[in-house]
N, C-alpha and C positions, 0 to 999 in steps of 0.2 A: 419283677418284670421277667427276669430269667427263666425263673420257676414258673411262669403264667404262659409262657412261650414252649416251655418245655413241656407241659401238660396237654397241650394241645396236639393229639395224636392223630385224628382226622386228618387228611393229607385234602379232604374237599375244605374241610372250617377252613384251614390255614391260608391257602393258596386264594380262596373266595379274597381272603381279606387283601390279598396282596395283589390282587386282580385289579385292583380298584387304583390301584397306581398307575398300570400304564391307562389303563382308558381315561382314567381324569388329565394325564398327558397328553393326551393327542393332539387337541385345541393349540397345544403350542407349537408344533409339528407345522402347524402351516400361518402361523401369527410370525414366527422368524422370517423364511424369505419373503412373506407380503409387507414386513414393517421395515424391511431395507433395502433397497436396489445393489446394494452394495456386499454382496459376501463376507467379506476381509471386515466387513468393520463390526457385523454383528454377533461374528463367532468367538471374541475374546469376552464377552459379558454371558454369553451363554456358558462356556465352559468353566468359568469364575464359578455361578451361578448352582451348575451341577455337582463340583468338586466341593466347595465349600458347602454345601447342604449335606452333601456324604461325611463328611467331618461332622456334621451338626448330628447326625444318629447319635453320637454317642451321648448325648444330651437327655436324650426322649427318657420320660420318665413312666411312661404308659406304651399300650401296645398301637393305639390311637395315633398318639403322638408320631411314632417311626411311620407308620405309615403315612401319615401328613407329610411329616418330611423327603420320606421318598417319592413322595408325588414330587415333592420341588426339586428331586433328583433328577427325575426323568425329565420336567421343564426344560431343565436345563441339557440333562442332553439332547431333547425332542430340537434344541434350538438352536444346536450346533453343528449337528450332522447335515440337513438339505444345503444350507450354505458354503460348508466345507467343500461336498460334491460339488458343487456349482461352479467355487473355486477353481476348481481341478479341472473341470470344462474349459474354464476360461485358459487356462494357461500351458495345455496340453490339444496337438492335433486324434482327431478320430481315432486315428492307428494307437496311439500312442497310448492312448486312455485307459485300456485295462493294463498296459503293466504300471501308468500314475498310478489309478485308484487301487489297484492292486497293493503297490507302495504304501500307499494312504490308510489301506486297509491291516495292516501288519500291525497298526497298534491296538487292533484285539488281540492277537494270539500272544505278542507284547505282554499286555497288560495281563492277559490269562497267566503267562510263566511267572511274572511276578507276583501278581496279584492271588491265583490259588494256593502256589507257596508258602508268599510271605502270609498271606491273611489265613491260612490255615495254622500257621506255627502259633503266630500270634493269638488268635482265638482258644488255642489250646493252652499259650502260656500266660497270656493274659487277662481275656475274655473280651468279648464281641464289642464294648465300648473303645478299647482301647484301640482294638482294631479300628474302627471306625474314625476316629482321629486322630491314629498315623497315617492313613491310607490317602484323607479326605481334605488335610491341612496344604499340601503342595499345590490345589490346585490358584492360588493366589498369585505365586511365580507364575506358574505354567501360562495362566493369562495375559500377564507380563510382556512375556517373550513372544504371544500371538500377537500381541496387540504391536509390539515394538520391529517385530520383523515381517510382520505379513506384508505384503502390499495390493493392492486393489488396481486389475487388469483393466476394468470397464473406464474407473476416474481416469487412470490415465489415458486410452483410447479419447476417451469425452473431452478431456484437455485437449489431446492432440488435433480432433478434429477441432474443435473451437477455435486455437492458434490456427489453422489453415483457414478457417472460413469467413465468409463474408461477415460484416456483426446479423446482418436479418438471417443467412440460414445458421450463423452461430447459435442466434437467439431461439433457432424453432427448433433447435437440435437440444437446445438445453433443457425446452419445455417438453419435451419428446421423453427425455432419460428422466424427468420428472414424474413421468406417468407411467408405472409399469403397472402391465393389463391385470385388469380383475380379475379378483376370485374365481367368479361365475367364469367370465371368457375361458380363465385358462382349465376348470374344470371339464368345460362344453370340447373345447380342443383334444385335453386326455383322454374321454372316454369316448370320442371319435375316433379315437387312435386303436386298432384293433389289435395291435402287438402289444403293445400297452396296457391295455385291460387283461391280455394273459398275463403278461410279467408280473401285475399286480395282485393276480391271483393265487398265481404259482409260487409270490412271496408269501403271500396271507397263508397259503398251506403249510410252507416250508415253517413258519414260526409257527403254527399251530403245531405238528407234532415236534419239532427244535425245541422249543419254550416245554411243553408237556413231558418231553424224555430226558431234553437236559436240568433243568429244575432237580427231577426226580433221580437222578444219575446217584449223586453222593448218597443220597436217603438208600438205595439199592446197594451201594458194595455194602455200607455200614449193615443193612438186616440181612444180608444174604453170606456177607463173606467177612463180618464181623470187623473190618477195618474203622480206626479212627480220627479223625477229622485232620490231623499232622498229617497219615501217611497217603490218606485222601487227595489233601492238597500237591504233597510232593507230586503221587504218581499224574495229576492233571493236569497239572504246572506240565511235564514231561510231554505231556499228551498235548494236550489241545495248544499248549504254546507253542513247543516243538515241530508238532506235524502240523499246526493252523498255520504256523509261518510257513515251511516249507512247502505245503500246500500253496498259499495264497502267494507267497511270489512267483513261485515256477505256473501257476495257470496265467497270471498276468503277462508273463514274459512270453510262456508261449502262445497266447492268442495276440498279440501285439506281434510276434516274430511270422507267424505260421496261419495265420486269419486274419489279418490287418484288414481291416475293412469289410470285413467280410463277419457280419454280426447272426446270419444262419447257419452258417458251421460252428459257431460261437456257442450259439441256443440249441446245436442238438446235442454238441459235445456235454454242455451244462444237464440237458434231459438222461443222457448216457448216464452220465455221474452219478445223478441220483435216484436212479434205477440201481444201480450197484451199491447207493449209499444204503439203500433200502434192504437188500439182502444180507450184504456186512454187518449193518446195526442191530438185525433179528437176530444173528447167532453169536453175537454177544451176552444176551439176554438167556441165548440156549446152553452157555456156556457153563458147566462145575466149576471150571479152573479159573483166579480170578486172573493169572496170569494170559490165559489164555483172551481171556476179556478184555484185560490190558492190550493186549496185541490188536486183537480185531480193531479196538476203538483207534489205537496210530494208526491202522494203514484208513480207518473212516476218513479221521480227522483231516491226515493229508489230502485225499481226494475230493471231499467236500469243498476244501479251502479253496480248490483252485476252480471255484466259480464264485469266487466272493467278489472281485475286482471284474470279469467281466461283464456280470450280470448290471453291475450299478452303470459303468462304458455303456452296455447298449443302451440303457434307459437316458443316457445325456445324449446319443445320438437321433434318440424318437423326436427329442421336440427341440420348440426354438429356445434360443439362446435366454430369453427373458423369462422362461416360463420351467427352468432346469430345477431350480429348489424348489419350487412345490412341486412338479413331480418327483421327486425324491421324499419331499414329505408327504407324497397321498399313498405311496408304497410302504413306506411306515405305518402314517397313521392304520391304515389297513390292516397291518400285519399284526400292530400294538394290540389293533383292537380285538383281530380274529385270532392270533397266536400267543401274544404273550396275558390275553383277556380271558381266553377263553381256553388254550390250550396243557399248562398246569392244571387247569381245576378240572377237564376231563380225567386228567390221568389219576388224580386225586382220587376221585368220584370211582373211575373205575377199579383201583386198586382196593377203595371199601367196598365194592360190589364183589370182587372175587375174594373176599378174604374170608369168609363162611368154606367156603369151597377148598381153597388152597394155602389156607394161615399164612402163616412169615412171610410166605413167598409170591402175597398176590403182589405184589410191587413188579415183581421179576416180571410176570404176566401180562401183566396191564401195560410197561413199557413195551412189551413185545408185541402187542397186537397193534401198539399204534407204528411200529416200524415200517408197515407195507404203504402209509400214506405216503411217504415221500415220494413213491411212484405216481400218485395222484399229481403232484408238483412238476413231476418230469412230463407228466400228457399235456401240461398246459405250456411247459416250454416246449415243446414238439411245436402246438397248435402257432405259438409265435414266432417259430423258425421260418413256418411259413409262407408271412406277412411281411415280416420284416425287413425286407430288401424294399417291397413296395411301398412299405411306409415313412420307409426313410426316405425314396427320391422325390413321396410327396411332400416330405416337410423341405428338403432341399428343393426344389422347384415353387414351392409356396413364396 
């Protein structure tokens, strides 16, 4: 299996296959908030779900196999993120929202410090199964502790009104929280929403070149500056946990402090960001030094992070209260399917097309030429800064 993995030099073969993971994912992306009304109760089976399948890689006995199983990875994540969001809607006012989800947000960069660390030492000292079911076995607790402390904002509202109310509107109130709107309705609703269909674009972009530069990140210092997968992990652990957290709570806290309500200064400051993320992450690429590559990537990392919390805040303030988890999951599935689908196997693809031309170093190449999209990303939150004010006091007047 190792050897069979490790032969595989083509960065399009490899990636094709791994493609096939999130897009056969996505169908679960919007099966979670349609098969609960309830946030809090469906995200302790999902994240069970993803964790224990990640423990289960180390099992696979074929190349087949892991990918099967990382499909049930992604299920399970697909199936715990929209609700989570949803969660946080509930239990947090408008203002507030990007420094919550901002909070909420901090267990990527989290899991990044530990997770490139520890899973780079590990694969170095142990090999890539053992990783796999040290990493993958906690998630059993972890569900535990959702299941046992979360609690569900909507049930109790529902109780509350029901103890106020007559039994007849008790009873039309109950059959009311019974029916939450279809599919179809709430699709027809989001893509009426004009800020909304930027957002969902400007996501689908963002993981198209995210997914296609990040993927290929380690694969670059390893043929260009000769590092290996221990000192890899260290310096990214440093990097994207370090500065994704510090990142991703100081944008929360300051658009919650200093744009409170105010979700188009939110979306140009976000367009700003990745305009600049755009130029920073090209001359990384241009860099000899890997230290100096190092460098550029912290001050990326920080300033990308702090649109991670408000960007998901404005999308719980587009729509109504019922309809919060699937749009969280049609921003996913989008992005699943256009970024993380399609965007490693560009880079892939393009790195064997420059490699006639440039040897070792088409890799360096082919990240660099996808770095000016993210501007692409920043024109479409511009386009939604625009709208955005209107579109909220029509769903608030709705």
């Amino acid at each position: 299996m190792r050897s069979r993995l490790q032969s595989h030099g083509s960065g399009t073969d490899v990636r094709f296959r791994f493609a096939k993971r999130d897009v056969c994912s996505n169908p679960a992306a919007f099966a979670a908030p349609t098969a609960s009304e309830y946030p809090a109760v469906s995200s302790p089976g999902a994240c069970a779900s993803e964790l224990i399948s990640n423990g289960i890689c180390a099992a696979a006995a074929s190349f087949l196999q892991l990918v099967t199983i990382r499909i049930a990875v992604a299920i399970g994540e697909a199936g715990c993120t929209p609700p989570a969001h949803s969660l946080i809607a509930d239990y947090f006012s408008r203002a507030e929202r990007p420094r919550a989800v901002s909070i909420f947000m901090l267990s990527s960069p989290v899991s990044v410090l530990i997770g490139y660390f520890i899973a780079g030492w590990l694969n170095e000292f142990y090999g890539w199964r053992a990783t796999f079911l040290l990493l993958g076995l906690p998630g059993v607790a972890l569900a535990l502790v959702i299941w046992f402390t979360l609690r569900e904002p909507r049930r109790a509202k529902s109780t509350m009104r029901s103890s106020q109310a007559t039994p007849a509107l008790a009873c039309a109130q109950d059959t009311s929280s019974a029916d939450p709107p279809a599919l179809r309705t709430v699709c027809k609703v989001l893509w009426a929403n004009s800020t909304f269909r930027h957002v969902v674009l400007s996501f689908a972009v963002i993981y198209f070149f995210g997914s296609g530069i990040g993927l290929w990140q380690p694969a670059f210092f390893i043929r260009s500056f000769g590092l290996q997968t221990g000192e890899i992990g260290t310096w990214f652990a440093v990097i994207w946990g370090i500065g994704g957290f510090v990142g991703t709570y100081w944008g929360g806290v300051a658009a919650s402090r200093y744009a409170a309500n105010n979700e188009r200064l939110q979306l140009i400051a976000m367009a700003v960001m990745y305009c600049a993320f755009a130029v920073i992450s090209s001359f990384i690429y241009l860099s000899s030094n890997r230290f100096v590559a190092f460098g550029l990537m912290g001050l990326a990392a920080v300033g990308i992070g702090t649109t991670y919390g408000t960007l998901f805040a404005t999308i719980q303030a587009l729509v109504p209260e019922r309809m919060r988890a699937v749009a969280v999951a049609a921003v996913f599935f989008f992005a699943n399917l256009v970024g993380h689908g399609m965007g490693p196997l560009a880079a892939g693809a393009l790195s064997d097309a420059l490699q006639p031309w440039v040897g070792q170093e088409s890799l360096r190449y082919s990240l660099l030429v996808m770095c000016p999209g993210y501007a692409w990303a920043a024109w479409h939150l511009w386009r939604a800064s625009a709208t955005v004010a209107h579109d909220i006091q029509k769903h608030a007047s709705a």
